[in-house]
C-alpha positions in Angstrom: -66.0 107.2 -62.3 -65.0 109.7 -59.2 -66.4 112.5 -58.6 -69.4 111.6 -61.4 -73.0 112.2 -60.1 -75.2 109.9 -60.1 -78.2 110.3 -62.6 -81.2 107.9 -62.8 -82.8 106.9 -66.1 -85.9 105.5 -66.8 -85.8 102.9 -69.2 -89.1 102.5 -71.3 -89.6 99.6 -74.2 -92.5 97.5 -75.9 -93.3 94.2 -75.0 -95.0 91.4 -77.2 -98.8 90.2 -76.2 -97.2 86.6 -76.7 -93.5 84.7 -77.1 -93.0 81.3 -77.3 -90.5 81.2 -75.2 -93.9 81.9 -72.2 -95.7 78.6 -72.8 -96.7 77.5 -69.6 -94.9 74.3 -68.2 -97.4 71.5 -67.6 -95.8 70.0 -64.7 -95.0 71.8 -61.3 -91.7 72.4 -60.4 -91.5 71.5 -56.3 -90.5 74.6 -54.2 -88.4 74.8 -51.0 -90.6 75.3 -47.2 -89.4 78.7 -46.7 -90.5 79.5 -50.0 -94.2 78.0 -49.4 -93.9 79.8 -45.8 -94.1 83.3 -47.4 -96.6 82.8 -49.9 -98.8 81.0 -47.6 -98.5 84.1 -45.5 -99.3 86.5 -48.2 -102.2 84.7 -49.1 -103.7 84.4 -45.8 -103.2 88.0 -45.0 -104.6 89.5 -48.4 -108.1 86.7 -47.9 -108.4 88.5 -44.6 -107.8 91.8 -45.8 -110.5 90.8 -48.1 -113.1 89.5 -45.9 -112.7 92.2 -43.5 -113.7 95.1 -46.3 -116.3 93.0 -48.1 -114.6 92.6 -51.1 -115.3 90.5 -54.2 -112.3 88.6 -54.5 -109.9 85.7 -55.2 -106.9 85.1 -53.4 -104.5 82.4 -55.5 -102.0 80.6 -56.0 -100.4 79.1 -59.3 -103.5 79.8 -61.3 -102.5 80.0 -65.3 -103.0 83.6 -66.4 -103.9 83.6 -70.0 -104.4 86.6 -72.2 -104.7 85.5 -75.6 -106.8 82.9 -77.2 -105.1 82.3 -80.3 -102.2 81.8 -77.7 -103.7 80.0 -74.9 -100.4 78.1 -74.1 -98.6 80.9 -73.3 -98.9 82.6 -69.8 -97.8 83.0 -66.4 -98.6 81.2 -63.1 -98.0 84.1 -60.2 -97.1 83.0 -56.3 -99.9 84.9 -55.2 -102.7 86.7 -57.7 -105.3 89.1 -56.5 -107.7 88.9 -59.1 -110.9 91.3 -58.0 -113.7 91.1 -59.3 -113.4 87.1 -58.2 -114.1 85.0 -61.6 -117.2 83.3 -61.8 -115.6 80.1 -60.4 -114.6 81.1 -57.7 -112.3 79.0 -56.2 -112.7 76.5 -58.9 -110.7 78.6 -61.0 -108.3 76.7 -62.3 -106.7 79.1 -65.0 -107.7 82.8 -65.8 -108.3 83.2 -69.3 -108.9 87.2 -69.9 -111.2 86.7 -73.2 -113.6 84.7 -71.4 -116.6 86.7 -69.6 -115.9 87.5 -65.9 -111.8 86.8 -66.1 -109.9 89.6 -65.5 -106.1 90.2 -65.1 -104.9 90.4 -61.2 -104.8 93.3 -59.8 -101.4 92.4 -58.0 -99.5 89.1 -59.1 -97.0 88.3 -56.9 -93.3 86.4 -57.5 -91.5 85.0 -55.0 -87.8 84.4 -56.2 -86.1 80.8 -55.7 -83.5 79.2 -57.2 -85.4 77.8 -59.7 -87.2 80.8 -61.0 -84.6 84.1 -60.1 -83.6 84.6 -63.9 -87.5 84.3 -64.9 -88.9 86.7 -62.1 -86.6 89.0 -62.7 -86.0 89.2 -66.8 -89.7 87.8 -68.2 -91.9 88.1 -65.4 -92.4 92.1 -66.1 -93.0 91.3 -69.6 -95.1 89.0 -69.1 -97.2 90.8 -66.6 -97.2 94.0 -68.6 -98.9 92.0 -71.8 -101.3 90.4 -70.0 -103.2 93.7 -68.4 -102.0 92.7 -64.7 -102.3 96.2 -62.4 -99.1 95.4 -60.3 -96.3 93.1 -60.0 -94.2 92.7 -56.7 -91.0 90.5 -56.7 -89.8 89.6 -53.9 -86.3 87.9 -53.8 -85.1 87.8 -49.9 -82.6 85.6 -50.3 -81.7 87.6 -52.9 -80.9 85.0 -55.3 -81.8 86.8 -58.5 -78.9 88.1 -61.1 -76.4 91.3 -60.8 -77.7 93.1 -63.1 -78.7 97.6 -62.5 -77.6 97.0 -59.4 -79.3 93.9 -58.1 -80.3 91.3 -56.8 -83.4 93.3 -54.6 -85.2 92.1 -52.1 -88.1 93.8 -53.3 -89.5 95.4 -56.5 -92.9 96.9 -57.5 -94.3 97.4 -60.9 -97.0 99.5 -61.4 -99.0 100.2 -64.4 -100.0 103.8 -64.9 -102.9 106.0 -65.6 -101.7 105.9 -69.6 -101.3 101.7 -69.3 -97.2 101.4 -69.1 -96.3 99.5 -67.1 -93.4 100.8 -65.0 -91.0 99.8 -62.1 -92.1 102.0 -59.6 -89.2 100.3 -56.6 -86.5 98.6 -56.4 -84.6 97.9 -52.6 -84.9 96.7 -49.2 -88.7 98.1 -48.8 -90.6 99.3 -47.0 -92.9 100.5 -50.1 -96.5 102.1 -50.0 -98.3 99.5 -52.9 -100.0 102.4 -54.9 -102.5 99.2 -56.1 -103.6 98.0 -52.5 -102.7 101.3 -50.4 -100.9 99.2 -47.9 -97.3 99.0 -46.8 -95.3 96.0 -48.4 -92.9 95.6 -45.2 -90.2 92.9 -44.7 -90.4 91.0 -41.5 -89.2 87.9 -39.4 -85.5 88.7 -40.0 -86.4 89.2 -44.3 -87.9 85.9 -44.9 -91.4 87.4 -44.6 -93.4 90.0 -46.8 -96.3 91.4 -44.9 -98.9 94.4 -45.4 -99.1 97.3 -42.7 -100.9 100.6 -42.6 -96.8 101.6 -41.3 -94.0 102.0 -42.7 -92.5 100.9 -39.7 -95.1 98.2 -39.4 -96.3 98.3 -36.1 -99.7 98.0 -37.3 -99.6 94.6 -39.8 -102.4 93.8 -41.8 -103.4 90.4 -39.7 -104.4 87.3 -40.9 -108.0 85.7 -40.1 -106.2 83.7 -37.3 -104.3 86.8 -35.9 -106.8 88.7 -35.9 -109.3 86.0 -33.9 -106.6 86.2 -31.5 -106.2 89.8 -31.6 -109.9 90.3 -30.6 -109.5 87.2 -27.9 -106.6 89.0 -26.6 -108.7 92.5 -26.2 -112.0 90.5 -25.0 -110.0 89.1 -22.2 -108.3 92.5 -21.4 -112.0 93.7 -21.3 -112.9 91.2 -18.6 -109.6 91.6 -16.5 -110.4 95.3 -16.1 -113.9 94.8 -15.4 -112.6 92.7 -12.4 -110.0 94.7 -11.4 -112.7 98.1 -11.2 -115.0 95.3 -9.4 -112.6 94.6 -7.0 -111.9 97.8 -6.3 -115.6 98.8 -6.0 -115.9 95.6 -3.5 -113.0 97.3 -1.3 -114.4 100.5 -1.7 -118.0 99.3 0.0 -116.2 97.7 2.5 -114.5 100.0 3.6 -117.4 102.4 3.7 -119.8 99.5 5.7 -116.9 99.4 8.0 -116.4 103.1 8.8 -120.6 103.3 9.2 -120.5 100.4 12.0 -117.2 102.4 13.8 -120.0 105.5 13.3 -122.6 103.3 14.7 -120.9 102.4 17.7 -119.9 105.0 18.4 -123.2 107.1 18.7 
């Protein structure tokens, strides 16, 4: 309507701990390369991230998330999970199954939107996440394939689940977005086909990955080295010059 301000409303509701409609799929469902690209990239960024600060973690991909015994076919199987404390397998964790000592939810899941899965990351995945105890949920959808519904499709969205355990969409756009879960940047790079970490909003400084940053620190050694030449060079020319102005001295006396 013209004229009519625009208000915005927070929409709040229950969710089931289990429908049957979230029984986990036995077989895998083949993804496109662009979509491997970017959660290769997330995951390689996040293990780095996690390395770098010490931290007790596992860094997955399509690992079953479980959250009820009595219900152990239903689920969800995130791009990327950051489940920390790591469980006690490690990375032989095949499925995480919250009853079981040492499984805990993810502290981010991650969804990234294809074809195949746009109506499902954007109209269950929430749910789902919200009953099984997961911290935060980002969706990220840059070819912006999901369905036109508040607005949409997004290229990114964040759910976040509060100090009193509702779990809430905290963003919904282009990004960039401060993760209140990780306390990093989620920007969007490579001309939108990438979702990458910064301490920016503008991301200059990206979080790297274990490669980047070897390279990073390659780069700075060899800056290192090339000014240490440059200052002996100039010390070299410096002595030189002072030798030669001594023997024009000399000869002179």
């Amino acid at each position: 309507m013209n004229g009519a301000t625009a208000h915005k409303i927070t929409v709040t509701y229950d969710v089931p701990d289990a429908d049957e409609s979230w029984e986990l799929e036995e077989e895998d469902v083949p993804e496109s390369a662009w979509h491997d690209a970017i959660i290769e990239m997330l995951k390689l960024v996040l293990r780095a991230w996690a390395a770098r600060t010490d931290l007790n973690a596992l860094i997955c991909s399509n690992v079953a998330l479980r959250w009820q015994r009595e219900h152990w076919k239903i689920g969800v199987d995130p791009d990327v999970a950051v489940c920390i404390p790591a469980p006690p397998e490690g990375e032989d964790t095949t499925s995480i199954c919250t009853w079981q000592p040492g499984h805990s939810p993810p502290r981010v899941a991650v969804e990234v939107v294809s074809r195949s899965t746009a109506s499902k990351d954007y109209l269950s995945a929430p749910d789902r996440y919200a009953a099984s105890g997961t911290n935060e949920l980002w969706v990220f959808d840059p070819k912006r394939l999901g369905p036109k519904l508040h607005g949409g499709p997004y290229v990114l969205q964040v759910w976040h689940r509060d100090d009193a355990g509702s779990f809430r969409q905290v963003y919904r756009g282009k990004g960039p977005f401060r993760s209140p879960e990780i306390g990093a940047w989620l920007v969007v790079t490579d001309g939108g086909m990438r979702l990458r970490l910064a301490d920016d909003s503008e991301g200059t400084r990206l979080w790297p990955t274990a490669a980047e940053e070897k390279e990073q620190q390659r780069a700075l050694a060899e800056q290192k080295r090339a000014l240490a030449d440059q200052r002996a060079t100039a010390l070299d020319a410096e002595v030189s010059a002072l030798r030669a102005e001594l023997d024009r001295l000399r000869r002179g006396a």
